[in-house]
C-alpha positions as CSV (number, residue, x, y, z in Angstrom):
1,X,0.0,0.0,0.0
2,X,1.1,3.5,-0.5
3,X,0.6,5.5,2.6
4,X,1.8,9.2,1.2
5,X,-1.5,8.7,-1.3
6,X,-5.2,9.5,-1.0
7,X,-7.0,5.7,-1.3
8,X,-8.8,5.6,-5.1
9,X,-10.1,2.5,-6.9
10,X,-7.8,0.7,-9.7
11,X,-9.9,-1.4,-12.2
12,X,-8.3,-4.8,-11.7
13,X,-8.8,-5.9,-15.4
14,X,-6.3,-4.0,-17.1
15,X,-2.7,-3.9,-15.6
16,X,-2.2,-0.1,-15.7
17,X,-5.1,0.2,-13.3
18,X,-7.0,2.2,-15.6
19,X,-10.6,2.0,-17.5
20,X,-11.0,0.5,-21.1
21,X,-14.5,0.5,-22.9
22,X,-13.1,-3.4,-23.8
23,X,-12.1,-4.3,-21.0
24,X,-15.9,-3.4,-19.6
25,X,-17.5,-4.9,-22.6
26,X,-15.2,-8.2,-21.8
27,X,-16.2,-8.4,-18.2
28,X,-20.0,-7.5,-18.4
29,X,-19.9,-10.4,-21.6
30,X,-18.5,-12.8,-18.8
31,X,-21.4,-11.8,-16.2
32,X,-24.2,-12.3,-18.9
33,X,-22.2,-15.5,-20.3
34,X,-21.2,-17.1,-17.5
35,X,-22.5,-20.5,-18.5
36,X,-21.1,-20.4,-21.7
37,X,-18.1,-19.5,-20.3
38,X,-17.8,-22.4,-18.0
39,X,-18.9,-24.8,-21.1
40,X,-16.3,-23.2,-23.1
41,X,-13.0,-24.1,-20.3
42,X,-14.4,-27.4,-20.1
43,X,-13.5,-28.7,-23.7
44,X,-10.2,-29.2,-25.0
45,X,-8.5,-26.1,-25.6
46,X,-8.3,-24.9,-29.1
47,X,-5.1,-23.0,-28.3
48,X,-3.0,-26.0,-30.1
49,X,-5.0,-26.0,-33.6
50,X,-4.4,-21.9,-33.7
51,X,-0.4,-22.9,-33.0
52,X,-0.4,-25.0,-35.6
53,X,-2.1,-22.2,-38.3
54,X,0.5,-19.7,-37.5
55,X,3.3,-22.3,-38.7
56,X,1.3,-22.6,-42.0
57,X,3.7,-22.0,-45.0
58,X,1.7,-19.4,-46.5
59,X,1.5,-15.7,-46.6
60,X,1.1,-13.6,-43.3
61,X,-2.6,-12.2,-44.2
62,X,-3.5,-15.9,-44.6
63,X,-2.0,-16.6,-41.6
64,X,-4.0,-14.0,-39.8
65,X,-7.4,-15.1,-41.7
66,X,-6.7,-18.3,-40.5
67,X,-6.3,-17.1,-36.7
68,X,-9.3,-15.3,-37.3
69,X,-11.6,-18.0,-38.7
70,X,-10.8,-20.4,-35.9
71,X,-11.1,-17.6,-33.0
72,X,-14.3,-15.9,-34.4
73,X,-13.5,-13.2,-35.4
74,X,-14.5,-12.9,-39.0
75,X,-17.9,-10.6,-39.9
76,X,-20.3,-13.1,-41.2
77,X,-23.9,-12.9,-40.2
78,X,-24.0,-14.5,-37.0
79,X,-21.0,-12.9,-35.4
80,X,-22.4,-9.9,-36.4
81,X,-25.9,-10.7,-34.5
82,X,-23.9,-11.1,-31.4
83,X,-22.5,-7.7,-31.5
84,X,-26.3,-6.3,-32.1
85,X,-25.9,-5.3,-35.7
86,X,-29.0,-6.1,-37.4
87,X,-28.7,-8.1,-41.2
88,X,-29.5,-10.6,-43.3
89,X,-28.1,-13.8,-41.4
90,X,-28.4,-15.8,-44.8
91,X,-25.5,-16.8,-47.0
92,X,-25.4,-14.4,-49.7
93,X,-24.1,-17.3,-52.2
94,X,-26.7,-20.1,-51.4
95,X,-29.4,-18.2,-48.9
96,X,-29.1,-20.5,-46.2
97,X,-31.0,-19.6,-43.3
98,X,-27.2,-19.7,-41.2
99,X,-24.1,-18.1,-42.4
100,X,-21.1,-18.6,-39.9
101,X,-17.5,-19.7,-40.9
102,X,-17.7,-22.9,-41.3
103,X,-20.7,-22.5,-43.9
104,X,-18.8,-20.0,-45.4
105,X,-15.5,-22.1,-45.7
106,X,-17.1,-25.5,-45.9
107,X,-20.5,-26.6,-45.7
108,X,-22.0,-23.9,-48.4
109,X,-22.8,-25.8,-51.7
110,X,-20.5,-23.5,-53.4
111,X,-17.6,-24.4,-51.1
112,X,-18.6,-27.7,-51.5
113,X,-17.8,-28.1,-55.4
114,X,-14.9,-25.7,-54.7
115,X,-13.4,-28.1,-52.8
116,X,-14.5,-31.2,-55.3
117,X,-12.8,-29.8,-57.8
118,X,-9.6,-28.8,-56.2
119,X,-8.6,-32.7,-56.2
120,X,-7.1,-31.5,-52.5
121,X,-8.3,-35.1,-49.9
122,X,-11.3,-34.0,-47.8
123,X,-12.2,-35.7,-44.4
124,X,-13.3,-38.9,-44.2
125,X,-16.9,-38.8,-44.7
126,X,-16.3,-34.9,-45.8
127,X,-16.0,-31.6,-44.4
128,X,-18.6,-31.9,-40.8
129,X,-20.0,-28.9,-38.9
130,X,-16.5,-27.8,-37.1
131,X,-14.6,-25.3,-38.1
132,X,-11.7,-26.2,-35.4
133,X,-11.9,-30.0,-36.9
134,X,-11.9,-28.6,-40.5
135,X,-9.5,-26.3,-40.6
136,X,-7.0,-28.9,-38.6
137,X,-7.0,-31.3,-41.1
138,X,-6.0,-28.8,-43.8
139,X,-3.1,-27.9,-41.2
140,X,-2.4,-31.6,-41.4
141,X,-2.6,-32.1,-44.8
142,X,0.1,-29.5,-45.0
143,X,2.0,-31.8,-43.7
144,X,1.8,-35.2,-45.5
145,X,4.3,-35.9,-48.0
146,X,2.3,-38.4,-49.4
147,X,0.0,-35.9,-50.8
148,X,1.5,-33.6,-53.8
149,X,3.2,-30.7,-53.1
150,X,1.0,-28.2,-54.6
151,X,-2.1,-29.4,-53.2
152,X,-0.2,-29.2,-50.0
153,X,0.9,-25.6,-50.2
154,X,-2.6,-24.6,-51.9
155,X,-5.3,-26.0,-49.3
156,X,-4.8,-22.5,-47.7
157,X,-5.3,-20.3,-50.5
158,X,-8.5,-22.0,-51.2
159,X,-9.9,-20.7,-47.7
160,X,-8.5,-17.2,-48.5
161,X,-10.3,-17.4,-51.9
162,X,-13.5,-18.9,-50.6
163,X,-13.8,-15.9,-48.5
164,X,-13.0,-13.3,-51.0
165,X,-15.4,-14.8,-53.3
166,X,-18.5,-14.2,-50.8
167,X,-17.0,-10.8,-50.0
168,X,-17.3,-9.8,-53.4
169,X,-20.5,-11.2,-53.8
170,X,-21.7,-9.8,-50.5
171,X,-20.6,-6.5,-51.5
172,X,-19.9,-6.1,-55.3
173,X,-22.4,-8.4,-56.7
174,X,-20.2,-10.5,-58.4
175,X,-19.1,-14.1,-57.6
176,X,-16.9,-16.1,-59.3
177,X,-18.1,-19.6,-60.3
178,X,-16.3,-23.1,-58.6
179,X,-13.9,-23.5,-61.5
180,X,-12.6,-20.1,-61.3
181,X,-12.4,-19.9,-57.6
182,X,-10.3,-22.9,-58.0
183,X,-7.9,-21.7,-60.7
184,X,-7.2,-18.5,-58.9
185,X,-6.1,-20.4,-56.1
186,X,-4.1,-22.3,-57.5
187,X,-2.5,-19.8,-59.4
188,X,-2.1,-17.1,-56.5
189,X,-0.2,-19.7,-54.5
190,X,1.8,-20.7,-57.1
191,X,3.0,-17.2,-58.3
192,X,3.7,-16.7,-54.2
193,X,5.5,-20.1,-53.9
194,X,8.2,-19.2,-57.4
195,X,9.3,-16.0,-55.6
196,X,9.6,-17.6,-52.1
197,X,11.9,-19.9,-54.1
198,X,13.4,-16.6,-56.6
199,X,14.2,-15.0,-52.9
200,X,15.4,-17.8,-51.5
201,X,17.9,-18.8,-54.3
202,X,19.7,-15.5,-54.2
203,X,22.1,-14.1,-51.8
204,X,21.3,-11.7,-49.6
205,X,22.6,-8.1,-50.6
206,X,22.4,-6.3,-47.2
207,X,23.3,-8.8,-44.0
208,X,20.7,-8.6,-41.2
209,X,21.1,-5.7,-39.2
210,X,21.8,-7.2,-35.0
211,X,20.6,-5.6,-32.6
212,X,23.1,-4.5,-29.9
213,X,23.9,-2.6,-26.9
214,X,23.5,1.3,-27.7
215,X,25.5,3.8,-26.3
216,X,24.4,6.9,-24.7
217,X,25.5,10.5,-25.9
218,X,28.8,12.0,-25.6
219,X,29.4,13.3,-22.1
220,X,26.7,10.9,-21.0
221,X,27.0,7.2,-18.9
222,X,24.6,4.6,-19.7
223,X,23.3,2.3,-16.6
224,X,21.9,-0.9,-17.8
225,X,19.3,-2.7,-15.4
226,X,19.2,-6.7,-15.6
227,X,17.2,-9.3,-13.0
228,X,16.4,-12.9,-12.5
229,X,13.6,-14.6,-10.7
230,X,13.5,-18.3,-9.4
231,X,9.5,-18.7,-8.4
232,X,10.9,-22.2,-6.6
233,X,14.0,-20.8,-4.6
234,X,11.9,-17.6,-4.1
235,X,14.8,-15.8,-4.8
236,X,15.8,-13.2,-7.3
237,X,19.1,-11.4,-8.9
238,X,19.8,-7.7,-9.4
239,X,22.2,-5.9,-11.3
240,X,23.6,-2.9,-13.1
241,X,26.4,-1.8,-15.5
242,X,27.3,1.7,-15.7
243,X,29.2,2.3,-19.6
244,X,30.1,5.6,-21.4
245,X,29.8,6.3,-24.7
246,X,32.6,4.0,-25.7
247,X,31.2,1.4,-24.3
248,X,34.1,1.0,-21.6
249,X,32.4,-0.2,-18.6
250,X,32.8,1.9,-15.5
251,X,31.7,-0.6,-13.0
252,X,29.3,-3.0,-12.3
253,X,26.9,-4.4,-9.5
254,X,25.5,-7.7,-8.6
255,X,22.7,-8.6,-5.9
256,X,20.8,-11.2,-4.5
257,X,17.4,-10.5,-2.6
258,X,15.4,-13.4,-0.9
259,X,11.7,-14.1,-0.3
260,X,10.9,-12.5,-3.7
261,X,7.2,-13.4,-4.4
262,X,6.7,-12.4,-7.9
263,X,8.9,-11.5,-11.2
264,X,7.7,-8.2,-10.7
265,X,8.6,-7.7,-7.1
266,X,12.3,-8.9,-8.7
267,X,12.2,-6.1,-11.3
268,X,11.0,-3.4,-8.8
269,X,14.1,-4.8,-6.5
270,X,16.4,-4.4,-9.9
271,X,15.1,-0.5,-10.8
272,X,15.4,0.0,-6.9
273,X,18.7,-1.3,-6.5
274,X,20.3,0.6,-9.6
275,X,18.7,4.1,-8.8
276,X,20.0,3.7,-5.4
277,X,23.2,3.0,-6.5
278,X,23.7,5.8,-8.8
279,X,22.3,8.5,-6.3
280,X,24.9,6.8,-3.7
281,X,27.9,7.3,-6.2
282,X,27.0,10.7,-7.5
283,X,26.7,10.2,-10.7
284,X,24.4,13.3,-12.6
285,X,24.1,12.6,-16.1
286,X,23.0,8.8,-16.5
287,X,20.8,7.1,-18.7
288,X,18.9,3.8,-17.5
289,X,18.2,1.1,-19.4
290,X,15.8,-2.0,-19.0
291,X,13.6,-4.0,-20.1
292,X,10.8,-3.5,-17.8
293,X,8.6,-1.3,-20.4
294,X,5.5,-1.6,-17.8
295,X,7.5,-0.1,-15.2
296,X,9.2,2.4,-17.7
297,X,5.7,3.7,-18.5
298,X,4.8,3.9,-15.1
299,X,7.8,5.9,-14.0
300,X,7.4,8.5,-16.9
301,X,3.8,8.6,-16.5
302,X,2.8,7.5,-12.4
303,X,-0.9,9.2,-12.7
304,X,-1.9,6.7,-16.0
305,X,-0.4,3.7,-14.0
306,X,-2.6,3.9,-10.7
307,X,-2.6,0.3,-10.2
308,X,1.7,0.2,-9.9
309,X,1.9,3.8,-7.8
310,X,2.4,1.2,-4.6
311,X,5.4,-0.5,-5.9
312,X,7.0,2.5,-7.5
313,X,6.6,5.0,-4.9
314,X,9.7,3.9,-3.7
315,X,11.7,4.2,-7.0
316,X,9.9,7.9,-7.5
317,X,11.7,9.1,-4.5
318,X,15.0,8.5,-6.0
319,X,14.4,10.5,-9.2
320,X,12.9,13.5,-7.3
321,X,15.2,16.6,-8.7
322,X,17.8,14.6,-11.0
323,X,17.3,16.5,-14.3
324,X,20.2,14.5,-15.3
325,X,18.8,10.9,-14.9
326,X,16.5,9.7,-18.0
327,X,15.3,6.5,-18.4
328,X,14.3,4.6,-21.8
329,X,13.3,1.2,-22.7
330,X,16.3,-1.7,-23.9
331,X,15.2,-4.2,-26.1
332,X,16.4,-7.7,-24.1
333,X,18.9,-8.4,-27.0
334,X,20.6,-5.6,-26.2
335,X,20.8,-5.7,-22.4
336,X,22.9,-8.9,-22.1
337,X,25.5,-8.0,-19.9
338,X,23.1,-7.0,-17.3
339,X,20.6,-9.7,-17.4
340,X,23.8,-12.4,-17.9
341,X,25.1,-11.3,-14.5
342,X,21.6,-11.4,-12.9
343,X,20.8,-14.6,-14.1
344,X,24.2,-15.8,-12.3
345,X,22.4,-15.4,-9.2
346,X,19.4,-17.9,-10.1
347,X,21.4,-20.1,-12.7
348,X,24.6,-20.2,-10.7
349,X,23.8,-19.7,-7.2
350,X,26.1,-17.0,-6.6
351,X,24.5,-14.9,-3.9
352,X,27.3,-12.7,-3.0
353,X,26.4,-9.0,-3.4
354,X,29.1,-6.8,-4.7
355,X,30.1,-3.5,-6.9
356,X,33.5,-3.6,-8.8
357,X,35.1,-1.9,-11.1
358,X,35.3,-2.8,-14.8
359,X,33.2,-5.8,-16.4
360,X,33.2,-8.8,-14.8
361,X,36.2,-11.2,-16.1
362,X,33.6,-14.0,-17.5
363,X,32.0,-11.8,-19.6
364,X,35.1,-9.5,-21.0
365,X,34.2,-11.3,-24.8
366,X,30.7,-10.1,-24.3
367,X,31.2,-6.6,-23.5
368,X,34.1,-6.4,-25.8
369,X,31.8,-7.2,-29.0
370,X,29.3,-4.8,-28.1
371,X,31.8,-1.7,-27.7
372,X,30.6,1.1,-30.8
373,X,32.7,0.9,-33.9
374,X,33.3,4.4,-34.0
375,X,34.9,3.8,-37.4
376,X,31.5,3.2,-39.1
């Protein structure tokens, strides 16, 4: 609790603490709901087949129609009648009474013959009224080498070209018969498939750009901020590694805390333990880096975060009147050093706390490699 502060309620369902219209709509959905809810944890989880879609070999918007079709969240007819838009629920190709995904995809007469004349092996005893069990076995078919290759790599384009077929029915007027449907598919994936293989073939022009440590301005130090948590030891690592704009590490710090509850209590500890430290060796112009981005937010904006004020009250204090302190968010590939030496704490057991100067000697390689090239 935060004693210097006025008690005020937090809204528990976002982690900021703070109001969303979805996040309302979400939990008033689960009050109405709540038996369909409780139906819906007690079968399998579907979390598996949507794993599976995203390792389709296809490209990234079929990907994300796939993700869509099997979580709902495509506007046919009767998802739209849950959200209280009033319309035609029937399918616009065949006027069945229903139009959901599934119909859509696979049980509509038109998808039907689409997927006759695509030669590409349907279930046994056909396509049934699941769209989780449908669209798995296309993911599985993608898999079997006993099947051709094309019809392998084009079961997905089918679905993609199913559904712009009834959006162009739905809303231009026009819809293209089973053949055609068939040999755009077809063709679309092929086209795709020849450059996937054109790219592949040729060598790459400009390398892949790594992302490393970045150091701060001239004049400036950088203080890096790394932890570790071990939920069955209940203990957790801090540490920091003050650099200039060389990259020439200062010093560094390592600490062990015990009876740490949560990975977040560890990062508080972490931010806590480096602020400290810098306002103990006097050091004015420092930039800290982590990557916490929840508790960077909060720190640059405490009134939007009302639900983390009590665990960064502390960490406020510390910043109170140091014009030169800024802090900014470190993507984890480029905070190595730091977290390497807090994981040493979890990983290795070494619990002895300590500030030294210079880089530790087991990682000299490591923050050797990720000095600037000032050349460049």
């Amino acid at each position: 609790p935060c004693l210097s502060k006025t008690d005020s309620f937090v809204w528990t369902e976002t982690r900021n603490g703070v109001y969303t219209v979805k996040t309302g709509y979400d939990m008033m959905c689960r009050i109405k709901h709540q038996s369909l809810f409780l139906q819906a944890e007690a079968q399998p989880s579907i979390n598996p087949v949507i794993e599976k879609s995203w390792k389709l070999v296809t490209t990234p918007k079929i990907k994300v129609f796939s993700w869509k079709a099997l979580t709902g969240s495509l506007a046919v007819a009767t998802r739209l009648e849950t959200r209280g838009i009033v319309s035609n629920s029937g399918c616009p190709l065949c006027s069945n009474e229903k139009e959901d995904v599934n119909h859509v995809l696979f049980e509509c007469p038109h998808a039907r013959q689409v997927w006759a004349l695509s030669n590409i092996p349907s279930p046994r005893g056909g396509f049934c009224s699941s769209i989780f069990e449908n669209m798995f076995h296309l993911i599985r078919i993608a898999g079997r080498n006993d099947i051709p290759e094309e019809l392998r790599n084009t079961a997905p384009w089918i679905v993609w070209t199913l559904w712009k077929n009834r959006n162009g029915m739905l809303f231009e007027g026009r819809c293209l018969p089973p053949n055609e449907v068939v040999d755009k598919a077809f063709t679309d994936a092929r086209q795709w498939f020849n450059v996937q293989r054109k790219l592949a073939s040729e060598p790459s022009r400009t390398p892949a750009k790594l992302i490393s440590w970045s150091p701060p301005e001239v004049g400036r130090l950088k203080c890096n901020i790394g932890f570790s948590w071990s939920k069955a030891k209940a203990i957790s690592g801090a540490s920091w590694v003050l650099r200039d704009a060389a990259g020439a590490v200062i010093c560094h710090s390592r600490r062990a805390f015990s009876n740490v509850a949560s990975c977040f209590e560890a990062k508080v500890n972490g931010w806590e333990w480096a602020l400290q430290s810098m306002q103990d060796l006097r050091y004015q112009h420092v930039t800290f880096g982590a990557s916490t981005l929840e508790i960077i937010k909060a720190l640059h904006e405490p009134h939007r975060w009302p639900a983390l004020i009590g665990h960064i009250t502390s960490l406020l204090r510390y910043t109170v009147d140091k014009t030169g302190w800024d802090i900014s968010f470190e993507e984890p590939r480029s905070n190595n050093g730091a977290q390497e030496i807090a994981k040493s704490v979890v990983l290795g057991d070494r619990i002895q706390s300590y500030v030294a100067r210079g880089e530790p000697g087991w990682l000299k390689d490591l923050f050797e490699s990720e000095k600037p090239d000032r050349g460049v």
